[in-house]
C-alpha positions in Angstrom: 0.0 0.0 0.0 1.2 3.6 -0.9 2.6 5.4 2.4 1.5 8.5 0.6 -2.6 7.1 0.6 -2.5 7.8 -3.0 -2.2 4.7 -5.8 -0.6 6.0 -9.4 -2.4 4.7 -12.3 0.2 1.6 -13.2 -0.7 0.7 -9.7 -4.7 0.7 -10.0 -4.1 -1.4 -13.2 -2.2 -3.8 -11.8 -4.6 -4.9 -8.9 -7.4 -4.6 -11.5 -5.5 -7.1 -14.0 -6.2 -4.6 -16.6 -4.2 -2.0 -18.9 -3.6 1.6 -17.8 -5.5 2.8 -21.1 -8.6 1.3 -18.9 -7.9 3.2 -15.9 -8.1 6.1 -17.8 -11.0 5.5 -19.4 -13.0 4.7 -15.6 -11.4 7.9 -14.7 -12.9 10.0 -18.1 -15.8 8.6 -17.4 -15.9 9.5 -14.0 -16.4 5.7 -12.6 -13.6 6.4 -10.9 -12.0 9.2 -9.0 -8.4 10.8 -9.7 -6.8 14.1 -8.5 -4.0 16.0 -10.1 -0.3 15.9 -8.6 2.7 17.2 -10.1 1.4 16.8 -13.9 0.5 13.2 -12.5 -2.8 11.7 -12.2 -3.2 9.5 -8.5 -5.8 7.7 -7.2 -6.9 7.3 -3.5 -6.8 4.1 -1.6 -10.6 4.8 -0.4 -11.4 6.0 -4.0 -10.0 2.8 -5.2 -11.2 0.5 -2.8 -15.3 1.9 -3.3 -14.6 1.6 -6.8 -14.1 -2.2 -6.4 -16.6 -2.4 -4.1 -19.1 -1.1 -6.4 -17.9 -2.7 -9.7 -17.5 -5.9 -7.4 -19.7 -8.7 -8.7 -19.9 -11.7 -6.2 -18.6 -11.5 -2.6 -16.1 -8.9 -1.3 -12.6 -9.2 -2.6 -9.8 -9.0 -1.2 -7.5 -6.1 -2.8 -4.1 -7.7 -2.9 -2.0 -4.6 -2.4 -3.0 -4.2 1.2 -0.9 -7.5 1.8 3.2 -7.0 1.9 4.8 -9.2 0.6 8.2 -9.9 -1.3 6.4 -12.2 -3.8 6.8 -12.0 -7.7 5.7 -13.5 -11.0 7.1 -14.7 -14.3 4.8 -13.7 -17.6 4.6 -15.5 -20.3 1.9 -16.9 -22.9 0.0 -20.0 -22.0 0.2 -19.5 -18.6 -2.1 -21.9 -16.5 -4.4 -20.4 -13.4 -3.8 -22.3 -9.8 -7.0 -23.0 -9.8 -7.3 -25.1 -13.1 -4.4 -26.9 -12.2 -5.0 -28.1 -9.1 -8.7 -28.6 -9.6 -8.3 -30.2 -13.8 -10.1 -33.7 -13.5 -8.4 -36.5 -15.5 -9.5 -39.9 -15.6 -6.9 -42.7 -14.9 -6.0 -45.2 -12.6 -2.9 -47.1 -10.9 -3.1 -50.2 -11.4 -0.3 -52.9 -10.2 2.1 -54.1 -12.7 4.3 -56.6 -9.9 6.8 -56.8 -7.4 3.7 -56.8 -4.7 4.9 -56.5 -1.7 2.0 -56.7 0.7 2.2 -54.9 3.6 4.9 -52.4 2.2 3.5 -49.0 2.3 6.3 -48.3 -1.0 5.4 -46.9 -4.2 7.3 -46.7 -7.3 5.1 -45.7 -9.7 5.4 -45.6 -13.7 4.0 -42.7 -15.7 3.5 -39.0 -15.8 4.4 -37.2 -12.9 1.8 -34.5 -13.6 -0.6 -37.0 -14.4 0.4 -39.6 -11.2 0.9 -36.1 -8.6 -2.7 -35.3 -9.6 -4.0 -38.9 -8.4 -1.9 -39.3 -5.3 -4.0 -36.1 -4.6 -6.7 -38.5 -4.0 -4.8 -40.6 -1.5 -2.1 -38.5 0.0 -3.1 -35.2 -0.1 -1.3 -33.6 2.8 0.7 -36.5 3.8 4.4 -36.0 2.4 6.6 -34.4 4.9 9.5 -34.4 2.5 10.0 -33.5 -1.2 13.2 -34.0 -3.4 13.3 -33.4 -6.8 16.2 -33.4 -9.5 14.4 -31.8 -12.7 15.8 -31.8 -16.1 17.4 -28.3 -16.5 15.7 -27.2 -19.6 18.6 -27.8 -21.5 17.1 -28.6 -24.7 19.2 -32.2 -24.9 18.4 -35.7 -24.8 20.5 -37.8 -22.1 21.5 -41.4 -22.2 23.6 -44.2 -19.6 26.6 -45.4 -20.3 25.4 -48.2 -22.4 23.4 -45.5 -24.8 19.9 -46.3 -23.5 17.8 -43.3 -23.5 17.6 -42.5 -20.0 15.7 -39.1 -20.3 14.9 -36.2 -22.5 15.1 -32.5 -21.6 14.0 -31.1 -24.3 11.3 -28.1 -22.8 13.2 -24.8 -22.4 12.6 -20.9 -21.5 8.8 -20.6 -20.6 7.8 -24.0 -21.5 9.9 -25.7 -18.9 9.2 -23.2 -16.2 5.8 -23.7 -16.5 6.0 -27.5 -17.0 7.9 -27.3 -13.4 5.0 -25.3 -11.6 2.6 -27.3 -12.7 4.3 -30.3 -10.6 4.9 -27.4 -7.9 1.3 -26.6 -7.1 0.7 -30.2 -7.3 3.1 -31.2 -4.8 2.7 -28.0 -2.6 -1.1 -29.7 -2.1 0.4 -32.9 -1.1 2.6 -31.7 1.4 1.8 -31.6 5.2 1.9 -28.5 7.2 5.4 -29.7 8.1 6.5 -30.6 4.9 9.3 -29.5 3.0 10.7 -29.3 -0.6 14.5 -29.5 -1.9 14.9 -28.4 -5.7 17.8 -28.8 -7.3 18.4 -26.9 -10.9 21.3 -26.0 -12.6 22.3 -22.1 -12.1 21.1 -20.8 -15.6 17.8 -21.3 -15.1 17.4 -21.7 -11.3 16.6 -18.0 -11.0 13.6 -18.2 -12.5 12.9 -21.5 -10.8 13.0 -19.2 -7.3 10.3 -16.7 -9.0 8.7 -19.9 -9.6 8.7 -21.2 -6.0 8.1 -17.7 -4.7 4.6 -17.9 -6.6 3.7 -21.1 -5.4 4.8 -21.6 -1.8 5.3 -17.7 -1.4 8.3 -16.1 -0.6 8.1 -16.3 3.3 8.3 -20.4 2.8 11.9 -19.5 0.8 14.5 -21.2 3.9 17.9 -21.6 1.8 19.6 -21.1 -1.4 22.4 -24.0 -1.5 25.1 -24.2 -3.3 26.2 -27.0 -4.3 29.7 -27.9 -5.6 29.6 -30.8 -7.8 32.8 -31.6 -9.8 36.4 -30.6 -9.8 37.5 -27.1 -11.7 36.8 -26.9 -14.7 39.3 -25.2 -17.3 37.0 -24.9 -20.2 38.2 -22.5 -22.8 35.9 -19.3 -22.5 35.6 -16.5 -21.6 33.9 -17.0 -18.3 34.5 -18.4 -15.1 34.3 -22.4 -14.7 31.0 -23.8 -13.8 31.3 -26.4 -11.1 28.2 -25.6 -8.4 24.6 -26.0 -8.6 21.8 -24.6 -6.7 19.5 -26.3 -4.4 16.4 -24.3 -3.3 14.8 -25.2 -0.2 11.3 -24.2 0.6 8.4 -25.3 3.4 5.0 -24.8 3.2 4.8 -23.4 6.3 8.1 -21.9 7.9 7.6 -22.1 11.1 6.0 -25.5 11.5 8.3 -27.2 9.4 10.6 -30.5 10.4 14.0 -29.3 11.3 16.5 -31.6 13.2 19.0 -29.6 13.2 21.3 -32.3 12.2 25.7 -31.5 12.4 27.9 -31.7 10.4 30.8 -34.0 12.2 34.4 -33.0 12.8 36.8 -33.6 10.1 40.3 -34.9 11.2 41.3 -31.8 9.8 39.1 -29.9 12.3 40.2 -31.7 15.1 44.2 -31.2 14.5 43.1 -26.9 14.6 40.7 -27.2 17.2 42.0 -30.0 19.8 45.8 -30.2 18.9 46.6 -32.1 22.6 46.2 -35.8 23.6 45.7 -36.9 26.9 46.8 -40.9 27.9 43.3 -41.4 29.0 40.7 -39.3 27.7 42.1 -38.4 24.3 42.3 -35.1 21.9 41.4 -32.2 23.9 42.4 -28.4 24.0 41.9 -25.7 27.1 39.7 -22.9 27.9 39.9 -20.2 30.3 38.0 -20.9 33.8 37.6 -17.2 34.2 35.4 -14.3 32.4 35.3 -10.8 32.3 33.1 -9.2 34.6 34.2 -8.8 38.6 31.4 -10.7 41.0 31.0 -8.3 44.1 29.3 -10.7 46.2 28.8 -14.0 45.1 30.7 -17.7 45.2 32.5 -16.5 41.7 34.6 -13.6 42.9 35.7 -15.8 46.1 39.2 -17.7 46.0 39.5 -20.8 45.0 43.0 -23.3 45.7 44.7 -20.6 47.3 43.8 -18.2 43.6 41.3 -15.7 43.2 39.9 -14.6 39.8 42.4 -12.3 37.7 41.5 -8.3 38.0 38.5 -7.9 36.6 37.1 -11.2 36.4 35.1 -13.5 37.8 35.0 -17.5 37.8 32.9 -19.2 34.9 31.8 -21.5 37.4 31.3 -22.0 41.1 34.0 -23.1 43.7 31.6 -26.2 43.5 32.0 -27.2 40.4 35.4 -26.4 39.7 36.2 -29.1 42.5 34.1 -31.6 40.5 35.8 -30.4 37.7 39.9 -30.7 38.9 38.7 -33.9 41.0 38.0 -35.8 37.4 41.0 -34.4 35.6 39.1 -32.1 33.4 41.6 -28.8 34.9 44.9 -28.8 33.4 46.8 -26.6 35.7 50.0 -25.2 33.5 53.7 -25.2 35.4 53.5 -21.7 36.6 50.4 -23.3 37.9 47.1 -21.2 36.1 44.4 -23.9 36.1 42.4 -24.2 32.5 39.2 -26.1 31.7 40.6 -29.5 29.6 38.0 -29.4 26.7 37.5 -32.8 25.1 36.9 -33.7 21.1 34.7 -36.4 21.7 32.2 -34.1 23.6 32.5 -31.9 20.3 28.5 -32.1 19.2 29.3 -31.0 15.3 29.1 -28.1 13.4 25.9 -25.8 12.0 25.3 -26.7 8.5 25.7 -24.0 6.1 24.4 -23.4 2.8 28.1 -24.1 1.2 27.9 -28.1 0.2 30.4 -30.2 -1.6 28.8 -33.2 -2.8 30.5 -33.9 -6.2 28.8 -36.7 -8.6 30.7 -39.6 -10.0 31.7 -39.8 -13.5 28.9 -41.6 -15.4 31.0 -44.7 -15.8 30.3 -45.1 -11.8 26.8 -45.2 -11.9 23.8 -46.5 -12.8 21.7 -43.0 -14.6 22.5 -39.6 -15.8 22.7 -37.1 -12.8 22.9 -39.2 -9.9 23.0 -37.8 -7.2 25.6 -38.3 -4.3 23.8 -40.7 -1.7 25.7 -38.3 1.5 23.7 -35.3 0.4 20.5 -37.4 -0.3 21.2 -38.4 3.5 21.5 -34.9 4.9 18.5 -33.6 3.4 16.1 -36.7 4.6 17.8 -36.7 7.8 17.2 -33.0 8.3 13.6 -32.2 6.8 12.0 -35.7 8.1 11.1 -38.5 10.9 11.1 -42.0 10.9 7.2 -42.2 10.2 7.4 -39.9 7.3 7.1 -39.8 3.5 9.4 -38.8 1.1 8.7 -38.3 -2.4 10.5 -37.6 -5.6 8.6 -37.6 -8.5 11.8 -37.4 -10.8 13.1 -40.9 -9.5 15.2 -41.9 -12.2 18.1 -44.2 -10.6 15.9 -44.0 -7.3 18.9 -42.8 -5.4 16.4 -40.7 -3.1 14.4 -43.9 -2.7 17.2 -45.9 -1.4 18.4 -43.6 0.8 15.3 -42.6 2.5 14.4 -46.8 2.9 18.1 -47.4 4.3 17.1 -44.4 6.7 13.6 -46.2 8.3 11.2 -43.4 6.2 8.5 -44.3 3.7 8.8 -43.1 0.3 7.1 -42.8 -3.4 8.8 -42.2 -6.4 7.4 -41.6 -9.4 9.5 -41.5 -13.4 7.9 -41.7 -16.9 11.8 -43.4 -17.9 11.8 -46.7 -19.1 15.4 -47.1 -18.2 14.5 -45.7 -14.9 12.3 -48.3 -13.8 14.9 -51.2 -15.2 17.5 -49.3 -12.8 15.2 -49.5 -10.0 13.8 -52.8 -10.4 17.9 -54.3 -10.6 19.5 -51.9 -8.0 16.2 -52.5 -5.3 16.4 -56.5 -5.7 20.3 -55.9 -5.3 19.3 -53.9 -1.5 16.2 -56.7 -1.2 13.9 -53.4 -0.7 10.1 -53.9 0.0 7.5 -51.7 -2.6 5.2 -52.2 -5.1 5.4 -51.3 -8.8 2.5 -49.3 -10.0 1.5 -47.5 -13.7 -0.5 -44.9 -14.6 -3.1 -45.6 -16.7 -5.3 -42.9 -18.3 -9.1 -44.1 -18.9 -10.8 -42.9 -21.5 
């Protein structure tokens, strides 16, 4: 909303989803009101807001520019409504094709993810706590394995792709629960508009991280730019403050533990020192009183009390130096890990090493289902192909679906989940006439 109470005409015809020739015309013919300023025609916000009450033709709307928000949109031809997409009807079924497993609450399922998403709506809407997705890039190029099977084709770019992607996004925004969460990952040339994308859709309040990825070694590619070796995974909820976190560390390298606790103890192992003092003096209080025959430096004031630095020296845990100043010994394996940050290197194997195009490292796959969801929850990814998501999510005690429209994804599947003697069912879409 204008701080000024006045709207200018681009405004008015922006929350009127019409063209500022119209505007003009509502104000020649008087429908609505507009006052000069500066050579500049403005509108009032209670001038505006009569005018769509009285032009309003069902129930009260609700006039968008009174909400802030950071949220914006792409435009572009053929641009679907929410509505339409979420509420289209299409008639189809899944229908078991084998590897029944009763009892297994797994689903891989064969067909179009738009198409499958929109039935699972049926079943599961509200229900998946955890989304990972791997879209093609909109790179305009068909990839195959190793062997040359055709693994998958990418050929939707520019506005087609993007709005192929939303599609899927309001979909899977519906089938979400309240603490659900969504990881995206897209290559950096397009992931931009992907965000806009995301913004629309889960709004940008839901936005949590922008990750980078790094997925390769340097590249030295002759052009004139800098070498391309990170992707982007963009990480929304759908609802950001009752989303699963666990707050899961990231461990201690051995590299991290030669900085951080460069001394070893016969007994208790790597540790480093800390001061048993902080700034502040304690007037009156156990903390400014002496302790062994020392009293706090100038200043200062014990971290703890005379208590517990008894318990303390009495288990070994003060190291007391030869000029005898008493330190707090600080042991690695207490060390609970380190906050995750939104820096990750996860680099892919070379496609000799695995089974499909693009797939994905199995220690970031574990981070993110670790992180975003519980050992009674579902994780989906509707872009299955090698099923690395599904594997990891089983090995980690979740349920999962896993949806891919690939034939070479589901003969991956089908040999790699025999190899791990995983528990699903095998399921196709089929559309009825």
């Amino acid at each position: 909303m204008s701080q000024t109470g006045f709207l200018t005409l681009d405004e008015v015809a922006q929350n009127l989803k019409v063209t500022r020739q119209t505007v003009s015309k509502y104000i020649k013919k008087k429908a609505l009101n507009a006052v000069k300023i500066n050579k500049s025609y403005r509108i009032t916000v209670n001038d505006f807001e009569n005018f769509v009450n009285a032009n309003a033709t069902a129930q009260k709307p609700s006039i968008s520019y009174l909400r802030r928000t950071k949220n914006c949109t792409l435009q572009y031809s053929d641009k679907s409504e929410e509505s339409e997409i979420i509420s289209g009807v299409f008639h189809g079924e899944l229908r078991e094709v084998g590897q029944s497993t009763t009892g297994s609450s797994n689903q891989f399922i064969f067909g179009d993810n738009y198409y499958v998403l929109k039935k699972l709506l049926e079943t599961h809407k509200g229900q998946i706590d955890l989304v990972y997705i791997d879209p093609p890039f909109g790179t305009g190029q068909d990839f195959n394995s190793i062997d040359e099977h055709s693994a998958y084709s990418d050929k939707l770019v520019n506005s087609e792709f993007l709005e192929f992607i939303r599609k899927r996004l309001f979909l899977l925004r519906e089938l979400m629960s309240d603490a659900g969460s969504i990881y995206l990952h897209i290559d950096k040339k397009i992931g931009h508009y992907v965000k806009i994308v995301m913004d629309e859709v889960f709004g940008y309040q839901n936005f949590i991280n922008d990750i980078t990825r790094i997925k390769c070694n340097p590249k030295n590619f002759a052009r004139n730019a800098y070498g391309n070796y990170s992707d982007t995974i963009l990480y929304y909820a759908k609802n950001r403050d009752g989303q699963i976190w666990n707050d899961i560390k990231e461990p201690m390298s051995n590299e991290k533990r030669k900085q951080l606790f460069p001394k070893k103890h016969p007994k208790l192992g790597f540790y480093t020192t800390n001061p048993i003092h902080a700034p502040g003096k304690t007037v009156n209080g156990d903390t400014g009183l002496e302790w062994k025959g020392l009293k706090p430096p100038k200043g200062r004031h014990w971290r703890y009390s005379r208590e517990v630095l008894d318990e303390l020296d009495n288990k070994g845990l003060i190291e007391w130096s030869s000029t005898g100043n008493p330190r707090k010994i600080v042991l690695a394996d207490e060390h609970k890990g380190f906050k995750i940050q939104d820096l990750w290197e996860f680099k892919d194997k070379g496609l000799s090493y695995v089974d499909y195009p693009t797939q994905k490292n199995f220690d970031m796959l574990e981070r993110i289902i670790r992180n975003s969801s519980n050992q009674d929850s579902i994780v989906l990814d509707c872009f299955a192909g090698s099923g690395s998501t599904l594997r990891v999510a089983n090995t980690l005690g979740r349920n999962w679906i896993g949806i891919d429209n690939s034939t070479h994804s589901l003969e991956v599947i089908k040999a790699t989940f025999a190899k791990d003697q995983m528990e699903y069912d095998v399921l196709e879409y089929v559309p009825l006439d």
